[in-house]
C-alpha positions in Angstrom: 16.1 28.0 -31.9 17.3 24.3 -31.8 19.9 23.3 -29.6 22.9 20.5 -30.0 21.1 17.2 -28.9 24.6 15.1 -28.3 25.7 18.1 -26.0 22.6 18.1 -23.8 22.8 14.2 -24.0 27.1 14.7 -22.7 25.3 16.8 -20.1 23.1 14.4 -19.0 25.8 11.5 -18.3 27.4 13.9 -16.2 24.6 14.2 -13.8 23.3 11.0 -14.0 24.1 9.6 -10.4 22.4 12.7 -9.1 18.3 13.1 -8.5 17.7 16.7 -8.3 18.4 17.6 -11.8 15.2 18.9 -14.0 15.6 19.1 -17.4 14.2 22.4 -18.8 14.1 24.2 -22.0 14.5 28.1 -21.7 16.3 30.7 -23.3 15.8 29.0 -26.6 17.9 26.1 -25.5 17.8 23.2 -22.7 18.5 24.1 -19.2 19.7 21.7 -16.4 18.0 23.0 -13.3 19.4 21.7 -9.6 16.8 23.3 -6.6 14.9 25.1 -8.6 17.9 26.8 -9.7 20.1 27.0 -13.5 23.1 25.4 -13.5 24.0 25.1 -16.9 22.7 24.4 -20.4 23.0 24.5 -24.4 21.7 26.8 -26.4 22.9 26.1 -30.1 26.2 24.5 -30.1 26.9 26.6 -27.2 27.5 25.5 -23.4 26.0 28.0 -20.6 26.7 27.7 -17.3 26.0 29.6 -14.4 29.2 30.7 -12.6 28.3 33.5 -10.3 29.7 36.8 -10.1 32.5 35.6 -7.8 33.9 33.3 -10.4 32.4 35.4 -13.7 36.0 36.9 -14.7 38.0 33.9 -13.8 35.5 32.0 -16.1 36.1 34.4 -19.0 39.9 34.0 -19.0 38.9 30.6 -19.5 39.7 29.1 -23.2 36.8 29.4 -25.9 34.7 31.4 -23.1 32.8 34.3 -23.4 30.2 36.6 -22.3 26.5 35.4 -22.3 24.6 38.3 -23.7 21.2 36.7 -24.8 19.3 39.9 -24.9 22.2 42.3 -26.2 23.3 42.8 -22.7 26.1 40.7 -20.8 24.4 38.5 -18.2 27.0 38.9 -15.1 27.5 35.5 -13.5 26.7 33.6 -16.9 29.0 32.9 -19.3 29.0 31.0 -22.9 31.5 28.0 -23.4 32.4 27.3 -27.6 32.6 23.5 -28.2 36.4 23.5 -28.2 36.4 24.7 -24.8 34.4 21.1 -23.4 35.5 18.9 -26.7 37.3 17.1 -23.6 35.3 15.3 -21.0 37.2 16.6 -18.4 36.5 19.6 -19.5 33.0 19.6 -19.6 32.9 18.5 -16.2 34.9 21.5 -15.4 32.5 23.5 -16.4 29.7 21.8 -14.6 31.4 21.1 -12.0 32.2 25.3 -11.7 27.9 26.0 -12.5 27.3 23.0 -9.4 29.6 24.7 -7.0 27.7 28.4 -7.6 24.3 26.9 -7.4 24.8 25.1 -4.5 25.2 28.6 -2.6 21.6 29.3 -3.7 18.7 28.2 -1.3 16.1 26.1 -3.0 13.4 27.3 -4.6 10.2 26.4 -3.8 
């Protein structure tokens, strides 16, 4: 499965100033990893990010967002983002910005 180069590259520039992002591909996609951890990533033309179950439904009443159910079964805490829904910048910072915030909660990974 390919994944959207220009989106990955979008997600890039956003965390350019910072030094603890890994690039990683997984789930058929690219994965931005901070401390070991995912904090978001593209799979298709698709945006994933990693909410947390705290923010999970908050993020689903979110425009253009849905469920992440990679396997056939709804991944709790992960959600899917259509391209209208980070067209915007600002948006797509949102939504980073939203995956940061629950990763950060996580201690690193060795």
């Amino acid at each position: 499965m390919a994944y959207d180069e220009g989106i990955a590259h979008r997600i890039s520039e956003v965390f350019s100033s910072r030094t603890d992002v890994i690039e990683k591909k997984m789930f058929g996609g690219i994965a931005f990893m901070i401390s070991g951890h995912m904090c978001c990533g593209v799979v298709d033309e698709l945006l994933m990010v990693r909410v947390g179950p705290e923010q999970y439904i908050k993020a689903l009443k979110r425009p253009h967002a849905r469920e992440m159910n990679f396997t056939g079964k709804p991944m709790k805490g992960f959600v899917y983002v259509d391209q209208e829904g980070f067209d915007s910048d600002q948006d797509l910072e949102s939504w980073i910005e939203m995956g940061e915030n629950f990763v950060s909660t996580l201690p690193p990974k060795a």
